[in-house]
VEXPABA-118726 format. One record per residue (C-alpha): x negated, z, y negated; residue number from 1. Coordinates in nm, 4 decimals. Each point is the difference from the previous one (the first is absolute). Last residue first. Example, Ala and Ser with C-alpha at 12.3 -4.5 7.8 and 13.67 -1.06 7.14 Angstrom:
<recs>
<rec><u>-1.3670</u><w>0.7140</w><v>0.1060</v><i>2</i></rec>
<rec><u>0.1370</u><w>0.0660</w><v>0.3440</v><i>1</i></rec>
</recs>
This chain:
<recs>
<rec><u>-10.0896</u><w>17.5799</w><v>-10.4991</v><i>150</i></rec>
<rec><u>0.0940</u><w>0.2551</w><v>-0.1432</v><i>149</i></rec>
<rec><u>0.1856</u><w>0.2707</w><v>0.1999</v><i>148</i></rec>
<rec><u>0.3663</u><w>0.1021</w><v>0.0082</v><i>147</i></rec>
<rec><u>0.1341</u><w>0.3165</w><v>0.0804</v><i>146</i></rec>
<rec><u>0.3168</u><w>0.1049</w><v>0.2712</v><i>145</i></rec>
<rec><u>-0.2679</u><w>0.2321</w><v>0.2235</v><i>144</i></rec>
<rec><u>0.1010</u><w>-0.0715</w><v>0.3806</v><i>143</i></rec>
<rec><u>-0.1750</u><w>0.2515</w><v>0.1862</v><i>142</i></rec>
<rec><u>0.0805</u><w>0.3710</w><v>-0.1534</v><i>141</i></rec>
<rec><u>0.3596</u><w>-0.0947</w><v>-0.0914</v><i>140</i></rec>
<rec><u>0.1548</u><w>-0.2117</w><v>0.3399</v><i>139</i></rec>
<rec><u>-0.1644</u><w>0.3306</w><v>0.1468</v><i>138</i></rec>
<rec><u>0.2154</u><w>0.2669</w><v>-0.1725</v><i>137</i></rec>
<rec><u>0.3359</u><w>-0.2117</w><v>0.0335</v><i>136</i></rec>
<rec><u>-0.0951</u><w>-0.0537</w><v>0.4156</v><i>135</i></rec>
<rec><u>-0.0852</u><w>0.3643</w><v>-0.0174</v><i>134</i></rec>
<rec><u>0.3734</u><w>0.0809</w><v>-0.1683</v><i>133</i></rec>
<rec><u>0.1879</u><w>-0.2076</w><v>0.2148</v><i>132</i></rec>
<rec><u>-0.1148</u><w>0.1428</w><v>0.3748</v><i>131</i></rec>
<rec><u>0.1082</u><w>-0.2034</w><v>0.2344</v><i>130</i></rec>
<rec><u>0.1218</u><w>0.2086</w><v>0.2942</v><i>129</i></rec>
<rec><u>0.3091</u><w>-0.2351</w><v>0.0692</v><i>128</i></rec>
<rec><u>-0.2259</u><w>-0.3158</w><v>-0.0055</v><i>127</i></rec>
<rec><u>0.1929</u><w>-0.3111</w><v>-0.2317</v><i>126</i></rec>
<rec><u>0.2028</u><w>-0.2424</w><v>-0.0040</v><i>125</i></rec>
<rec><u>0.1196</u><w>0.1149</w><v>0.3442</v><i>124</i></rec>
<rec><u>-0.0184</u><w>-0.2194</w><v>0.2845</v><i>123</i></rec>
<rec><u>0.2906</u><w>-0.2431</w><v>0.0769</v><i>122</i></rec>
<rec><u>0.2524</u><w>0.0006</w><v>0.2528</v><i>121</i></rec>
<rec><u>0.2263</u><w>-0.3049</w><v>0.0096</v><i>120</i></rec>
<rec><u>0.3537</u><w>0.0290</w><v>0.0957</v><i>119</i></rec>
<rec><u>0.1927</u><w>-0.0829</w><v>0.3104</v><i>118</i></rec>
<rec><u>0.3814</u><w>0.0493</w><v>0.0403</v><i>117</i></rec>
<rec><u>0.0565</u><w>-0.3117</w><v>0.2094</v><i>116</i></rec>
<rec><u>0.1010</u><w>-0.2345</w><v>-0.2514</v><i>115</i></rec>
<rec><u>-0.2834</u><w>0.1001</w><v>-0.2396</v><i>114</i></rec>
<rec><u>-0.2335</u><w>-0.0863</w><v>0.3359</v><i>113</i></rec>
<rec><u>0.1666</u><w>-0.3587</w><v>-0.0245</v><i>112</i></rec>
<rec><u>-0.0289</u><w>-0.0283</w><v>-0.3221</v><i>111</i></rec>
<rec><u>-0.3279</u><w>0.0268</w><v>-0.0392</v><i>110</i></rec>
<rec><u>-0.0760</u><w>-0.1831</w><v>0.3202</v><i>109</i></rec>
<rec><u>0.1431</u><w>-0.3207</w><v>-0.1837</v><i>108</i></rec>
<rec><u>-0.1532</u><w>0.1036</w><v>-0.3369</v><i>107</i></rec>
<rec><u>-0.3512</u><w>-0.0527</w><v>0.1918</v><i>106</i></rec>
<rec><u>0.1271</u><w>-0.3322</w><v>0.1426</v><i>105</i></rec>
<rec><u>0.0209</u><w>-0.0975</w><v>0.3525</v><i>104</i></rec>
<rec><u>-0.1932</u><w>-0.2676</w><v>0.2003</v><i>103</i></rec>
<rec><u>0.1565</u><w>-0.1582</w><v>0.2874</v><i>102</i></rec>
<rec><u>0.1147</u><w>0.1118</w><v>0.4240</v><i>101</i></rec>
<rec><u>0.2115</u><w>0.2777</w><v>-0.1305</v><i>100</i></rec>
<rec><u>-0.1865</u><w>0.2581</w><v>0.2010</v><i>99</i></rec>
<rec><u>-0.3212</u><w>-0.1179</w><v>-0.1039</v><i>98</i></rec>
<rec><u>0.0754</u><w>-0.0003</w><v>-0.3377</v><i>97</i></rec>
<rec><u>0.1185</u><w>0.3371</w><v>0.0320</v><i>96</i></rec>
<rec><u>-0.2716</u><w>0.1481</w><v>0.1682</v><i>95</i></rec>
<rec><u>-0.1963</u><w>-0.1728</w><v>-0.2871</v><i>94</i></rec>
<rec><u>0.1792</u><w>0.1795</w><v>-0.2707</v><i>93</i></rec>
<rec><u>-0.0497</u><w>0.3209</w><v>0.1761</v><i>92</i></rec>
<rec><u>-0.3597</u><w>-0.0783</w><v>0.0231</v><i>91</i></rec>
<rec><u>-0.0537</u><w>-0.0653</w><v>-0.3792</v><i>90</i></rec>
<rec><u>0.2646</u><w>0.2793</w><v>-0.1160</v><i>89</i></rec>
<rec><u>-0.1929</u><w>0.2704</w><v>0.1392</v><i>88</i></rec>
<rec><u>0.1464</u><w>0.2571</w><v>0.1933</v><i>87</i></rec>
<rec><u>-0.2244</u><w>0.3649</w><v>-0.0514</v><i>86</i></rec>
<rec><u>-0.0442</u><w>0.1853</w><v>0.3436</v><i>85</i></rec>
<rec><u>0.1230</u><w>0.3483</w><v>-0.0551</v><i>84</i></rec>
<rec><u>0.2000</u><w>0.0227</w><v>0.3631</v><i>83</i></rec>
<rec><u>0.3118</u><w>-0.0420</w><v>-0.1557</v><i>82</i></rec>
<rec><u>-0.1174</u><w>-0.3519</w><v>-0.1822</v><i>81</i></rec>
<rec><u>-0.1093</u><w>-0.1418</w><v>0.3274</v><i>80</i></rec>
<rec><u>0.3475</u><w>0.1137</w><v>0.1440</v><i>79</i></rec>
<rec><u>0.1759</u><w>-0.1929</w><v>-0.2698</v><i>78</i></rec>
<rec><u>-0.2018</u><w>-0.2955</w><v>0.0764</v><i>77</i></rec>
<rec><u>0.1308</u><w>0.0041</w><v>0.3356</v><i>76</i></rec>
<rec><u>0.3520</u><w>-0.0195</w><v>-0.1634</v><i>75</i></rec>
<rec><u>-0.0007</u><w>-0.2156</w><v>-0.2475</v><i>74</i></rec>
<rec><u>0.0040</u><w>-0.3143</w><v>0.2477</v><i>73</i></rec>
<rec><u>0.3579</u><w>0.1773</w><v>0.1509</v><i>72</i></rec>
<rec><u>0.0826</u><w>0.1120</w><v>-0.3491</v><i>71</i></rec>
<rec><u>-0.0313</u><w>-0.4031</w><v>-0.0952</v><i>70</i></rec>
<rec><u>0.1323</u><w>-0.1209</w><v>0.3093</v><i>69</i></rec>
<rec><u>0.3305</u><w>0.2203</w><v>-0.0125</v><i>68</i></rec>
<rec><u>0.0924</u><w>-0.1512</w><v>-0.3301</v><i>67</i></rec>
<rec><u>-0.0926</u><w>-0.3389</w><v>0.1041</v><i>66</i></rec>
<rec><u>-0.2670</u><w>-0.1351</w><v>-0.0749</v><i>65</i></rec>
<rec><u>-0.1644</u><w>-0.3053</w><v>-0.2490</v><i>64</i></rec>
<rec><u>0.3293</u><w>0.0377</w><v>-0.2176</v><i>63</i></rec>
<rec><u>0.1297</u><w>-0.3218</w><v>-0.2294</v><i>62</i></rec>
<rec><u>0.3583</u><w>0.0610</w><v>0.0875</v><i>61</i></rec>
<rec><u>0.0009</u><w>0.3273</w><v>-0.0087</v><i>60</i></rec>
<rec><u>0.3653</u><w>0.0774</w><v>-0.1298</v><i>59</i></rec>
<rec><u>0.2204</u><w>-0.1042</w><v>-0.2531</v><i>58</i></rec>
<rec><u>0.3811</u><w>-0.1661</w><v>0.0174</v><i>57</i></rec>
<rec><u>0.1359</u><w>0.1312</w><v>0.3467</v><i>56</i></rec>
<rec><u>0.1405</u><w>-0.2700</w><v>0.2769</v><i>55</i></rec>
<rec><u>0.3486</u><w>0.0590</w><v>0.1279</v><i>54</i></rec>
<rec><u>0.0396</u><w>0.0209</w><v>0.3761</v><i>53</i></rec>
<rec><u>0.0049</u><w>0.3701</w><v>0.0615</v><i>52</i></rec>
<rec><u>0.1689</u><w>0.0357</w><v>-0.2647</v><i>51</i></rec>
<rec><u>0.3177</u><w>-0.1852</w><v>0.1366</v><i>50</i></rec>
<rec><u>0.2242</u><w>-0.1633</w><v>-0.2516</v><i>49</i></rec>
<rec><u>0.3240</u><w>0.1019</w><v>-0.0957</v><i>48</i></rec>
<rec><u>0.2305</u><w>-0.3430</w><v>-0.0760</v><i>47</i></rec>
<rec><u>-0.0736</u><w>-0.3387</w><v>-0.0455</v><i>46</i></rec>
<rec><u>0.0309</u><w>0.0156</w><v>-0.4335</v><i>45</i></rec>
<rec><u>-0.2627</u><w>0.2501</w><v>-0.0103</v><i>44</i></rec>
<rec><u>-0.1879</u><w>-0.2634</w><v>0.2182</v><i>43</i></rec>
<rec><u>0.0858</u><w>-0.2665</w><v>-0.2288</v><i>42</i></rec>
<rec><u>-0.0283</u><w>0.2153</w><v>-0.2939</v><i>41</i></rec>
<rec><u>-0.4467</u><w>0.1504</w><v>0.1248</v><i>40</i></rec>
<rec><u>-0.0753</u><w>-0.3730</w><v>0.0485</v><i>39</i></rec>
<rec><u>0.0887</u><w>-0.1669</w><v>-0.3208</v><i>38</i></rec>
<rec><u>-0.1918</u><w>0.3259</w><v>-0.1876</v><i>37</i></rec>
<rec><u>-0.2630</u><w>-0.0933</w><v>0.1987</v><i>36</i></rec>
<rec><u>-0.0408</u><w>-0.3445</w><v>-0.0582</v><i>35</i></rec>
<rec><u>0.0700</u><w>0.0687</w><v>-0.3607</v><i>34</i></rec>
<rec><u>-0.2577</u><w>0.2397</w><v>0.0271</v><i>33</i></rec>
<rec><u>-0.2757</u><w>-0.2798</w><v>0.1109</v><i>32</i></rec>
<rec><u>0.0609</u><w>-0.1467</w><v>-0.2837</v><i>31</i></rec>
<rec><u>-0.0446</u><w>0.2842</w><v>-0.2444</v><i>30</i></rec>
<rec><u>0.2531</u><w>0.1513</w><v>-0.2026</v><i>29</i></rec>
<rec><u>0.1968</u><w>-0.0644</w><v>-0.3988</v><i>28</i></rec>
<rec><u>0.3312</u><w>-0.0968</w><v>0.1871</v><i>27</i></rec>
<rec><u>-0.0361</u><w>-0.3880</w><v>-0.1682</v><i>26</i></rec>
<rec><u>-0.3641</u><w>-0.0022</w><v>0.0333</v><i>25</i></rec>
<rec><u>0.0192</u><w>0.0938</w><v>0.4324</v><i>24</i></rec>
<rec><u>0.3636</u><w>-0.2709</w><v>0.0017</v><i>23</i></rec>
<rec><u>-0.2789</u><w>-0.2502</w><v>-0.1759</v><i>22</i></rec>
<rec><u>-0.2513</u><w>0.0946</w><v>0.2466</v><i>21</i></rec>
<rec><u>0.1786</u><w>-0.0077</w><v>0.3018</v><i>20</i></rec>
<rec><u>0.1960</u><w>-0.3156</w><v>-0.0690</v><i>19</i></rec>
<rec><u>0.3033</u><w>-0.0397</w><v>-0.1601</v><i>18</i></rec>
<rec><u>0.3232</u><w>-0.1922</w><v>0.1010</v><i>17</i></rec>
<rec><u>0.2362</u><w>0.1331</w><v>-0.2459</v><i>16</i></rec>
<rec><u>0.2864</u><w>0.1635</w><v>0.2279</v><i>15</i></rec>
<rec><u>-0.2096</u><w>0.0565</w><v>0.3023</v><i>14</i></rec>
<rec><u>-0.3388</u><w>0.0815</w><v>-0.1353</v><i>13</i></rec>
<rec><u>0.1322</u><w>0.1804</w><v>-0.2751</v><i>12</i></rec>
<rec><u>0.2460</u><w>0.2092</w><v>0.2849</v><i>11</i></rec>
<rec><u>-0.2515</u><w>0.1450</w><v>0.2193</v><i>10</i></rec>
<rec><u>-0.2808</u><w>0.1427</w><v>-0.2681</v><i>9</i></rec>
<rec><u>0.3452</u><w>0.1028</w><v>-0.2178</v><i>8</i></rec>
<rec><u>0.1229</u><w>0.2057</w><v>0.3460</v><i>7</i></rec>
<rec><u>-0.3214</u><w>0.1792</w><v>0.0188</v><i>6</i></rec>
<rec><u>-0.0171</u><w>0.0390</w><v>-0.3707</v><i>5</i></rec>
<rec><u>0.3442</u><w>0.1694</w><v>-0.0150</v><i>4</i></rec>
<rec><u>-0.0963</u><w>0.2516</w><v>0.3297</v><i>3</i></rec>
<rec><u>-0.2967</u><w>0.1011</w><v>-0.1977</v><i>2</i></rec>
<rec><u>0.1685</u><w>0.0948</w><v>-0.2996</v><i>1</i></rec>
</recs>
């Protein structure tokens, strides 16, 4: 099905004389996949290509770091966090700004540290000796539920 497209994205233009966008309305795809779709049969149509050549839909284009500069900057935080010492997201995010040379986003460093295998460590909700039964006991002797005139 591909294949048929590929050679219909060529073969409108040719035979008809349509542009991008009508040949892109006409197959039911985007503009910039008719390009692509053009591109992908003419090199079919060439012969074997070379993959080391050939350029890979998807990626990081938008990425701060590289892979290896993120654990790299990661890293001496990571010893921080071995020895006990709590990292907090207002002077890691700063590091990074400074490292990048502008300011960064919160979600930005969020997703960065998700990348990496970080998580955030939160206290408990609550004290693991509390004792539920006093706290019940108490909440009844001090705070009576009656109403007084005014």
């Amino acid at each position: 099905m591909r294949e048929l497209r590929a050679a219909q994205a060529v073969l409108l233009p040719a035979v008809a004389g349509t542009t991008l966008e009508q040949t892109a309305k006409v197959l039911g795809v985007g503009r910039a996949t008719v390009a692509r779709l053009q591109r992908a049969f003419r090199q079919r149509e060439q012969g074997p290509r070379n993959p080391e050549k050939s350029r890979s839909w998807g990626g990081r284009r938008r990425a701060l770091l590289t892979q290896a500069e993120e654990k790299g900057f990661l890293a001496s935080w990571e010893e921080r966090a071995q020895g006990g010492e709590l990292v907090v997201l207002s002077s890691l995010r700063t590091a990074l700004a400074e490292k990048v040379g502008h300011g960064v986003a919160p979600s930005v460093l969020y997703r960065l540290m998700a990348r990496n295998g970080w998580r955030k460590v939160a206290p408990d909700t609550r004290h693991p000796k509390t004792d539920v039964i006093a706290q019940q006991e108490w909440k009844k002797k001090r705070f009576r539920k009656c109403w007084r005139p005014s």
